[in-house]
Structure formats: structure tokens, C-alpha cells
N, C-alpha and C positions, 0 to 999 in steps of 0.2 A: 728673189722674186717668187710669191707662193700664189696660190690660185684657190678658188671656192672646194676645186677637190679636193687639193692636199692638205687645207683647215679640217677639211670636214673627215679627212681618213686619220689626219693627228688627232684629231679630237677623239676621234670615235676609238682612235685603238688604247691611247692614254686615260679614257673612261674604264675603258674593259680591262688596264691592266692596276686600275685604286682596285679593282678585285682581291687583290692579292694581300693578304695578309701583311705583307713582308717588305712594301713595295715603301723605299724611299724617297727616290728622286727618278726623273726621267728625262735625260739632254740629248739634243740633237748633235752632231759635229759635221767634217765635211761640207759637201757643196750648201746645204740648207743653211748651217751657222756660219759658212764663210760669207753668206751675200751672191755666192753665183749659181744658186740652186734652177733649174732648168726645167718645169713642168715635163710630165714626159717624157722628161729624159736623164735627168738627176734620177741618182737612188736616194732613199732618204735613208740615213745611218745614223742609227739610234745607240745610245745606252742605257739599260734600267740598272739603278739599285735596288740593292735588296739587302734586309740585316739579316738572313738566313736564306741558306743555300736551297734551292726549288725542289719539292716532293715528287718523287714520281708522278703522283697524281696531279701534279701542278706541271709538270713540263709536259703532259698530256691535253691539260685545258690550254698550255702556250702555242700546240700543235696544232689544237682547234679554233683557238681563236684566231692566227697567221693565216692559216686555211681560207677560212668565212670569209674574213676580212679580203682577201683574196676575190673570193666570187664575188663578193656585193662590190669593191671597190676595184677593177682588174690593177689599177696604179699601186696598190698593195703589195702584189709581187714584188717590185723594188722596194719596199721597207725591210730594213735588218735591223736587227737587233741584238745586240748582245746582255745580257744578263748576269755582271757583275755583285760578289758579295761585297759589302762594303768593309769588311776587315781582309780583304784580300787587293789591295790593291796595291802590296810593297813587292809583292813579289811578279816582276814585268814580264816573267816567263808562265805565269800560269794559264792556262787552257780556261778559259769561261764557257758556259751553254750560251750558244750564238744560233740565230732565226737567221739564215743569209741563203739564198738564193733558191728559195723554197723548201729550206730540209734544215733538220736542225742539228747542229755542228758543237764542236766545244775549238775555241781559239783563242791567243793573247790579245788583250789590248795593247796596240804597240807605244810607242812614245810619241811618236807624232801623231795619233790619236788621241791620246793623252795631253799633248802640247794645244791641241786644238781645241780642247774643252775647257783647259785653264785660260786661255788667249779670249776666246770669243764663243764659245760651249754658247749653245741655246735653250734657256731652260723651258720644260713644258709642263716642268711636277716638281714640287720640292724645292729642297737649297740650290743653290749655285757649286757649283764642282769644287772651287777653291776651297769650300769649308770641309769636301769628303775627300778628295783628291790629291797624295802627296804633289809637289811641285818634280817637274824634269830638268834633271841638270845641262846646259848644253853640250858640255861632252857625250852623257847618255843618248841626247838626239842625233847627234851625228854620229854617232857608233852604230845608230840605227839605221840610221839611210846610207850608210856603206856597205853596212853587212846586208840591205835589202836590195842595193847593187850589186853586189857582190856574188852573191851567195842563192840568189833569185834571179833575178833579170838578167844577169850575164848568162847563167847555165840554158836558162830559158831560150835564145837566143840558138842553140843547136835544137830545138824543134821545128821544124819550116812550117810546118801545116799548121800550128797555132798563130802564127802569123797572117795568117790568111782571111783570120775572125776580126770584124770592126775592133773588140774590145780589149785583145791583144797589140794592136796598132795603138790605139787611142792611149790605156792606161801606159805601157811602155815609153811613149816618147813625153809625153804629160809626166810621168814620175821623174822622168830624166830630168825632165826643164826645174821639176822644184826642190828634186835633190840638187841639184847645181846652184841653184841660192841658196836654202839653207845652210849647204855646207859654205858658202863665201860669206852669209852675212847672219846667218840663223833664223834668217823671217822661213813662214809660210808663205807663200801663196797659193792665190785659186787657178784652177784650171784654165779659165779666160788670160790670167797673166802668163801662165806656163807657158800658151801660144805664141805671144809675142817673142818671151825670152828663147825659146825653138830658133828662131829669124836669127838671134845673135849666134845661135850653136851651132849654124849654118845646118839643120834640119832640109831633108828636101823639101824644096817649097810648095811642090804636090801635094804632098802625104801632109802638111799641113794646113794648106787651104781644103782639103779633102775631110780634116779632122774638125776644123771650124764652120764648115760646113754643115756637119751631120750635126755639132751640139748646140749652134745658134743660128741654122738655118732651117733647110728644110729636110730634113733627114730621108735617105734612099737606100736601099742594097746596091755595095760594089760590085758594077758588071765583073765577071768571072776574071778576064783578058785583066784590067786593072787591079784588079784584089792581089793577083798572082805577082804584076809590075811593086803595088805601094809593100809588101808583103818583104818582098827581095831588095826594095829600096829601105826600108828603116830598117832590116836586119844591119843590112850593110851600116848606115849610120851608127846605130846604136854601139855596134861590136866596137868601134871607135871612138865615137862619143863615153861610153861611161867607162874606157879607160882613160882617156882625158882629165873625168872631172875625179874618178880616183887618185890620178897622181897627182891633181892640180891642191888636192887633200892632203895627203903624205906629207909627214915633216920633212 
């Protein structure tokens, strides 16, 4: 579901980047190409191609233009972007120049980024990803969402204080629920279905109406006293929960 803002900020920021010399295609993934995009409170998660790697003075105009975009449209903030070469996309470890969370980064596209753009990618410029995009083997997705349990979110889990932040709770127990299908059946799913399948992982039923709350209802800051309670309540599930769906993985 999209709104007259975020036509009018993809349009606007997809105009400013045919600038680019270089620029191939431009797809959306995530909540926007999945169908559960959420005005307001979706990020929108972009990738641009490009047949050449960005000039200093072009990752300078990518700074300014994120920026602008920024003050004239405050919903911008939540746009990222990563900026992929298009002969670079066999190797699933390389670092890309990434627009994410106001600052500009270099990080991989993962597989299940990757899977989401070949599945149901949205295009907003150019071909369709199937024609630029090798294909993801199921094995390599599921090496992915183990090792992102594994290796991420379990360690994660000895931080307390980061638990304490909405987006910490949220992304955490939502990755759990669609690593746990993917790895039994291989689909994706969106974050609206991750909720439900929570219910079958016996998730605490607080921190969940608490989580569906904030992203299809009316969204609030957790009083202090509860932040601290939902905080030490999904530590606890999790540290159980995603050894569960590991060994329920395991040959």
C-alpha cells in the first residue's frame, strides 16, 4: 500500500538519479515490493544499477541529493539505497556504496535480498532483475539465514540495552518468524505474516500485540517500566527460540 508521498519521493528521487550517467535500472525490495509497505513506517529499500562504479564526484552528488531529498520530503530518511555495479554481482560477499540510515556505507547484498528481487523486485527504472541478476540457489539462502542467526542475532542477544530500542524487538523477533519458514519450506514472507507465525513459536503474546501494534496501528513510545519487561521477555524467547529453529535445520 503506497500513498501520494511516497509516489511523489520515488518519482522525485528516481528522476534525479536518470542523472547519472551510469545508471541502469532501479528496483525496490522489501516491505514496498512485498505488498506490506506501511506509509510512515516502512523503509523504502531500494537498489540502483550502474555499468560503472561511482566517481568520487558522483558519490558526492549521491550525498546531496539523499540529504535534499531529506528536507524537502522528511519520509526520505527512510529511503536506502544501495548502488550496485552490474558485473559485480557474482560475488555475494562484496561490500557495495549503500545510502542507509542517513550516512553512506559500503555493504553486501545478501541472498535474501537478492531472492526478493528475483521473486517479486519492483521495478521503478530499467529491466527487471531476472535479466541482470544471477539466480540464488536454495542451499545458498538458507546458509544465509543460519549464518544471520547464528553469527548476528544469537551474539546480539548478550547486549541488553539494545533491546530496549523498538527496532531491536521488532527486526529480532520478525527475522526469527521468516527465518523459520524459509528454512522449513523456502518462501519468503512479509512481516504482517511473520506476526502470526510468532503465535505458533509461542512468542510472548505481549511483545507481539505490542509489535502489531506499533506497525499497523497507532504507533507510541514504550513507557520506560514496559520497554525494560518486553526487552527481557524476547531476550529470553529468542535465546531459545533460534536454537530450536537451528537444530530443527541440521541434518
Amino acid at each position: 500500500m503506497t500513498d501520494e508521498v511516497t509516489h511523489r519521493l520515488l518519482d522525485r528521487f528516481v528522476g534525479a538519479l536518470r542523472a547519472l550517467p551510469s545508471l541502469i535500472a532501479v528496483w525496490a525490495h522489501g516491505s514496498l515490493a512485498g505488498g506490506d509497505y506501511r506509509p510512515g513506517v516502512s523503509d523504502l529499500d531500494l537498489i540502483a544499477v550502474l555499468a560503472e562504479p561511482c566517481t568520487a564526484q558522483e558519490e558526492e552528488q549521491l550525498v546531496d541529493l539523499h540529504q535534499d531529498l531529506a528536507k524537502a520530503i522528511p519520509r526520505a530518511s527512510g529511503l536506502h539505497c544501495t548502488y550496485v555495479v552490474a558485473d559485480a554481482w557474482d560475488d555475494h560477499t562484496r561490500r557495495h556504496l549503500t545510502w542507509a540510515h542517513e550516512e553512506l556505507m559500503h555493504r553486501p547484498v545478501t541472498a535474501v535480498t537478492r531472492c526478493e528481487l528475483l521473486r517479486f523486485g519492483k521495478v521503478l527504472y530499467g529491466p527487471p532483475p531476472a535479466g541482470l541478476l544471477p539466480p540464488v540457489t536454495d542451499r545458498r539462502l538458507a546458509d544465509f539465514v543460519v549464518d544471520d542467526l547464528s553469527a548476528f542475532w544469537r551474539p546480539a542477544l548478550d547486549h541488553p540495552d539494545r533491546w530496549l530500542r523498538d527496532v531491536w524487538v521488532d527486526l529480532g523477533l520478525l527475522t526469527l518468524a521468516r527465518a523459520s519458514v524459509t528454512l522449513r519450506t523456502g518462501r519468503l514472507i512479509t512481516k504482517s505474516e511473520a506476526l502470526d507465525v510468532l503465535a505458533d513459536l509461542n512468542a510472548p503474546p505481549d511483545v507481539v500485540r505490542d509489535i502489531r501494534q506499533r506497525r499497523y496501528g497507532a504507533p507510541a513510545p514504550a513507557p520506560t517500566q514496559w520497554a525494560a519487561r518486553r526487552a527481557e521477555l524476547t531476550r529470553v524467547f529468542l535465546r531459545g527460540a533460534i536454537e530450536d529453529v537451528l537444530a530443527a535445520h541440521r541434518p
